[in-house]
N, C-alpha and C positions, 0 to 999 in steps of 0.2 A: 370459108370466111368466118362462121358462124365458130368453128373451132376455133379460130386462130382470138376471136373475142372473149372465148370462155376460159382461152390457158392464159390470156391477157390477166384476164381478170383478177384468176386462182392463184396467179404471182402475185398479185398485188394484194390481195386478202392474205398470201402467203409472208408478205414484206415486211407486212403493216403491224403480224403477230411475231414474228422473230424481234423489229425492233422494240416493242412493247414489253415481250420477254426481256431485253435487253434494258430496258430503261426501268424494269422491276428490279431486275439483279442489282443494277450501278445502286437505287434507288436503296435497297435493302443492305447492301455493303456501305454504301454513305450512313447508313444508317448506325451499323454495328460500329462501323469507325466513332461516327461520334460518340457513341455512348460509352465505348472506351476511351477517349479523349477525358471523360467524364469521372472516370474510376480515380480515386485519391490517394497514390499508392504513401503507405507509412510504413519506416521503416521502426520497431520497436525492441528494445533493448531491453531484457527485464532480469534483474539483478540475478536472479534464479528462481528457488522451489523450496525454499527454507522450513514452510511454515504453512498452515491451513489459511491463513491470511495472505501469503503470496500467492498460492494457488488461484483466491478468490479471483485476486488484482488481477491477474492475467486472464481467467476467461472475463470478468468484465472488459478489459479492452480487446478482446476476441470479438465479443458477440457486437458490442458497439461499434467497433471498426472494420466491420464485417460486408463483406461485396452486397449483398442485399443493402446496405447502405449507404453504397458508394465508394466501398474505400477495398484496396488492395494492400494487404495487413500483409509485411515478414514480419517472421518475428523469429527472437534470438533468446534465447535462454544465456546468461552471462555463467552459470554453474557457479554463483558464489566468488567470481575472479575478475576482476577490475579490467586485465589486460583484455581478457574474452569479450567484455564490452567495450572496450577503444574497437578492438577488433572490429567488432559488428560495428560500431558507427561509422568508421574507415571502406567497409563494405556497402555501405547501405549511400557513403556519398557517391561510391566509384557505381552503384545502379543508378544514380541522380532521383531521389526517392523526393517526393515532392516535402516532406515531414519526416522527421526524427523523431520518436517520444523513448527518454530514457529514465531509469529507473536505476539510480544509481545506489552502485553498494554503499561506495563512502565519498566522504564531500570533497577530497581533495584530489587533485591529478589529472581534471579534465580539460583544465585550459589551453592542450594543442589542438587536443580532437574537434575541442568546440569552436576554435577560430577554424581550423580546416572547415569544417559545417559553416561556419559562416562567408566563408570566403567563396563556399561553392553555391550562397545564396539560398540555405535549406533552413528553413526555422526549426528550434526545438523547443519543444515540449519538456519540462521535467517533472516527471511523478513521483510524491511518496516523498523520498527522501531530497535533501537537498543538495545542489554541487557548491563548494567554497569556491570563486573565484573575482579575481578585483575585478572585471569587467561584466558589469552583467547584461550587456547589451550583447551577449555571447549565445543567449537563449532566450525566447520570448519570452515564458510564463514559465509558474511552477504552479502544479494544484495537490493537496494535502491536506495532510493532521497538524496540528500548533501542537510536537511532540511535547512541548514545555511545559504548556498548557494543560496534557493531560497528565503530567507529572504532579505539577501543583494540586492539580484536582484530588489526584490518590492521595499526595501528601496529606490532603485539608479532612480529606474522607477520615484516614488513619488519625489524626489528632480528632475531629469529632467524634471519631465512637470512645479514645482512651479516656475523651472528657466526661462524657456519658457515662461511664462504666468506673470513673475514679480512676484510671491508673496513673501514676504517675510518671513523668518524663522520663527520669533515672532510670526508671523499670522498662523502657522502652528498646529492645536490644532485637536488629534488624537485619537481616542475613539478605543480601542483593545480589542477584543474579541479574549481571548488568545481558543485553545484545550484544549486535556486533557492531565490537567498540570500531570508532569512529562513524559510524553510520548517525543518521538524524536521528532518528528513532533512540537510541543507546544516549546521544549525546542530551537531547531534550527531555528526556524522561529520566536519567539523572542528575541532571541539573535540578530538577522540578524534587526530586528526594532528596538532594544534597542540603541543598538550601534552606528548604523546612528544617532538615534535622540539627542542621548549624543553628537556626532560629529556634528552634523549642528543647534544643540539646538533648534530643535522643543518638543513640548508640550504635553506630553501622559499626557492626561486628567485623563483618569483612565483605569485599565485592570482589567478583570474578565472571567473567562472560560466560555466557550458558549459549553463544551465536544464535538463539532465537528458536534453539532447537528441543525436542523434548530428550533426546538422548544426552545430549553434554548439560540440560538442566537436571538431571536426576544425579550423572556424575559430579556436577558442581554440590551438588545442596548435599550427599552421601560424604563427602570433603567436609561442609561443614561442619555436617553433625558428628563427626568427628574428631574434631578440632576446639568447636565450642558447645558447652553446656547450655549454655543461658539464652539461646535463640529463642525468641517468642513471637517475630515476624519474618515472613520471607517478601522482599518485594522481585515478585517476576517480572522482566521488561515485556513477557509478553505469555501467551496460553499455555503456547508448547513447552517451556520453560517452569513453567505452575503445573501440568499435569505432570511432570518428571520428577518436579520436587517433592511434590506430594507421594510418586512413588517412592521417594528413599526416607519419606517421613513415615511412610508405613512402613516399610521395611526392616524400620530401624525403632520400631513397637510403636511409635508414637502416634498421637493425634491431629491430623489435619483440621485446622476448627477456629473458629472466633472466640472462644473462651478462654483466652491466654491469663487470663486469674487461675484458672484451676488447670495451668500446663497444657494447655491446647495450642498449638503453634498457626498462627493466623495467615494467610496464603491472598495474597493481591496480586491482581494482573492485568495486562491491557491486551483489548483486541476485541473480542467479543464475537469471532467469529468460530472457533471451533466448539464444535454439539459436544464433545465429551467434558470440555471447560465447563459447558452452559449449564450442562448436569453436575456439575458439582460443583457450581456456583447455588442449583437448587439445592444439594444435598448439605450444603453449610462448608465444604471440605476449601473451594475460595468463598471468601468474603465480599469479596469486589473486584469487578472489571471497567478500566477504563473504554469505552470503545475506541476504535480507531479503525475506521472506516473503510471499505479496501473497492469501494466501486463507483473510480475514476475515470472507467472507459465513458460513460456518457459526459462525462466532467470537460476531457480530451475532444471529445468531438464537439462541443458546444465552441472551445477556446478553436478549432480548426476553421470550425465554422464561421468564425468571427474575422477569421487571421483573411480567411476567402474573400468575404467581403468589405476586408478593407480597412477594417477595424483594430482596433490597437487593446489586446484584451487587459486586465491588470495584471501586474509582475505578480503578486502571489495572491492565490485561488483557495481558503482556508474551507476546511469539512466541518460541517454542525456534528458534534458527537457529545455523548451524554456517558454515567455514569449505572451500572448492573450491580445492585446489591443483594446479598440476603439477608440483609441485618435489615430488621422495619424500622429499628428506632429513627435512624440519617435517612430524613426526607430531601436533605437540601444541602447544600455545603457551599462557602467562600472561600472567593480565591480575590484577596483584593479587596476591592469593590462590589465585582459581580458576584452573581449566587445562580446556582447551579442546583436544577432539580436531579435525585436519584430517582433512580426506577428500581422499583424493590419486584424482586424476580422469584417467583413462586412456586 
């Protein structure tokens, strides 16, 4: 009897620990489940690898969109091809991604992709550059550089130093190595030099697209100097484009330099993110860099976060960015109304 009490018992001590094991397991599973429920899968599009500046853009929205912070990040490299990116958006609807963030090469062409993304109830996100389309209820938000803005800026820059320095308008002759034309970036930041030069009537010798790269900006500017004598500015739409040109300004005997009184060919550019620019921005070889900001990923997750809660974030998202000189004279520069401090870079 006494047995038949104690194996009684040792089942039931034995019952009581298997279902407890069991109510741990469900407990610990309910658990992983939710916390995946929780993960914010994004699917990202980024135009390519062009540039020390797109590099930036992309690990910023790595590190911010990153599972440590809730979010389950694809991403797609477009390699410079517009079709490569429909592709991946097309993709990323058919995983049902909770977010879209695209990064588009150029502004035109994406009004099927982006109604499909709407019709499958996916918000997008647009970084960097802009998309052209009549409906803009096709994508939530866009966040960015005011490329136009920083156009006018260098313009305003390059007329306050020739004023300083006495040179005159006529003597103004401007060698542009535009981006990649249609792109925001190409199309606002020669808008921002055209405009000036139509207004103060200097000389754009010639323009031709250097794609943002430093190998086809050394072959553009080696074209120039070719062709024209009298270059005494290069405007780069961006770093990569300025260090290439400055290689075929060396190449070709010449001087990289702000002293275009005494034949020194003067070298502007925007971005402010490549160290070999930054350095010869110190060394006098560029003049001046616009920046233009390339770290959107915390930018993205702010507008996600907002979209989560319910919130209706604004249609465009602009970047604070400033001006990099080595000329100490331009402490300040107008575009307008406003005035704009430099930062003189030592």
């Amino acid at each position: 009897m006494r047995k038949t009490v104690r194996l009684t018992a040792i089942l039931l001590l034995l019952a009581t620990f298997l279902v407890a094991c069991r109510s741990t397991a469900v407990s610990e599973s309910s658990t992983e489940t939710e916390s995946e429920r929780k993960m914010i899968t994004v699917g990202f599009s980024q135009l390519g690898a062009e540039s020390d500046w797109r590099s930036t853009n992309t690990e910023s929205m790595q590190t911010a969109l990153s599972k440590e912070n809730g979010y389950n990040l694809i991403y797609k490299n477009g390699q410079q091809k517009q079709a490569n990116q429909i592709t991946a958006l097309r993709m990323f609807i058919q995983q049902d991604v909770d977010y879209i963030v695209l990064a588009p090469e150029t502004e035109t062409g994406w009004e099927f992709v982006l109604q499909e993304a709407q019709a499958a109830g996916i918000p997008v996100i647009i970084v960097d550059r802009r998309v052209n389309v009549d409906d803009r209820s096709l994508y939530s938000c866009w966040v960015g550089s005011d490329f136009e803005l920083e156009g006018q800026k260098m313009a305003a820059w390059i007329y306050e130093y020739t004023k300083i320095k006495g040179i005159a308008a006529e003597d103004i002759h401007i060698a542009h190595i535009q981006g990649t034309m249609g792109s925001t970036a190409q199309l606002g930041r020669t808008r921002g030099l055209t405009n000036t030069a139509r207004e103060y009537g200097w000389d754009i010798v010639a323009s031709e697209s250097g794609d943002f790269t430093e190998i086809r900006g050394k072959e553009v500017m080696a074209s120039f100097l070719r062709k024209y004598d009298n270059i005494n500015i290069v405007y780069c739409e961006n770093d990569n484009e300025a260090i290439g040109a400055i290689a075929a300004i060396e190449a070709a005997g010449k001087k990289a330099g702000p002293d275009i009184a005494n034949g020194e060919i003067m070298v502007v550019s925007f971005d402010g993110i490549n160290q070999d620019a930054m350095q010869y921005l110190r060394e006098g070889k560029i003049s001046c860099i616009a920046e233009c900001n390339p770290l959107h990923g915390p930018r993205v997750q702010t507008l996600i976060e907002m979209i989560e809660r319910g919130e209706t974030p604004e249609k465009f998202n602009y970047v604070t960015e400033t001006l990099f000189s080595s000329v100490p004279e331009i402490k300040n520069i107008k575009v307008g109304d406003e005035s704009y401090e430099v930062d003189i870079v030592k």
